[in-house]
Structures are given as C-alpha cells and as structure tokens.
Phi, psi and omega in degrees: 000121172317150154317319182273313170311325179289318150344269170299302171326311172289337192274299140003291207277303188274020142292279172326326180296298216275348154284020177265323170301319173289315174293323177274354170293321197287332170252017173268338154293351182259334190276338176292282186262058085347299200279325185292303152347300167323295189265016148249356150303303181294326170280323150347293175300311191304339182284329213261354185266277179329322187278356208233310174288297198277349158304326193278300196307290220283307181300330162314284199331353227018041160288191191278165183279319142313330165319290184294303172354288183301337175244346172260342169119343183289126127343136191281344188287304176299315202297312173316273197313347164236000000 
C-alpha cells in the first residue's frame, strides 16, 4: 500500500469512527432527556395521586368541598368523583 493509500485509508476509517460517534452521542441525549421527562412526569403523577389519597381521607372526615379544594389544589368537581 502507497503512502497516500494508507493515507485515505486511515482518514476513511476515522470519518466512520466520528459519525458513529456523533450519532451515538445524540442518541445518549435524547436517552438523557427522556429519562428526565419520565421522572418529572412520575413526580407529577406521584403529587397529584397524593393530593388525591388526602381529598378522599378529608372528604371521609366531612370537610367541606372548599376546604378540601383550598389544601389539595383539586376542583370541587374532582373531589364530588371520588
């Protein structure tokens, strides 16, 4: 193999490393904010599950449907539904 063939040959191979590279960096960022998504998502749900377990305890208890409204953050409408 000529000096200049080893040349492109080597230059070749390290183009291919570096869109491999580029493409998998791109997809450990999408895999990244995914994940972060996932767990504000989950905390979302986990608040709004919680605000929800204590509208049922307060609504047993007979507070008022404004009561309850005003500390869980819930529609007097959610609250009638549970």
């Amino acid at each position: 193999m000529h000096q200049e063939e080893y040349r492109t040959y080597w230059a070749e191979r390290k183009y291919e490393h570096d869109m491999i590279s580029q493409f998998n960096g791109g997809r450990n960022e999408g895999r990244e904010q995914g994940i972060i998504e996932g767990i504000e998502r989950g905390i979302k749900q986990g608040i709004e599950q919680g605000a929800i377990e204590i509208a049922r305890k307060l609504k047993a208890r007979g507070d008022s449907l404004a009561a309850i409204a005003e500390i869980t953050g819930l529609t007097e409408q959610q609250i009638i539904k549970l």
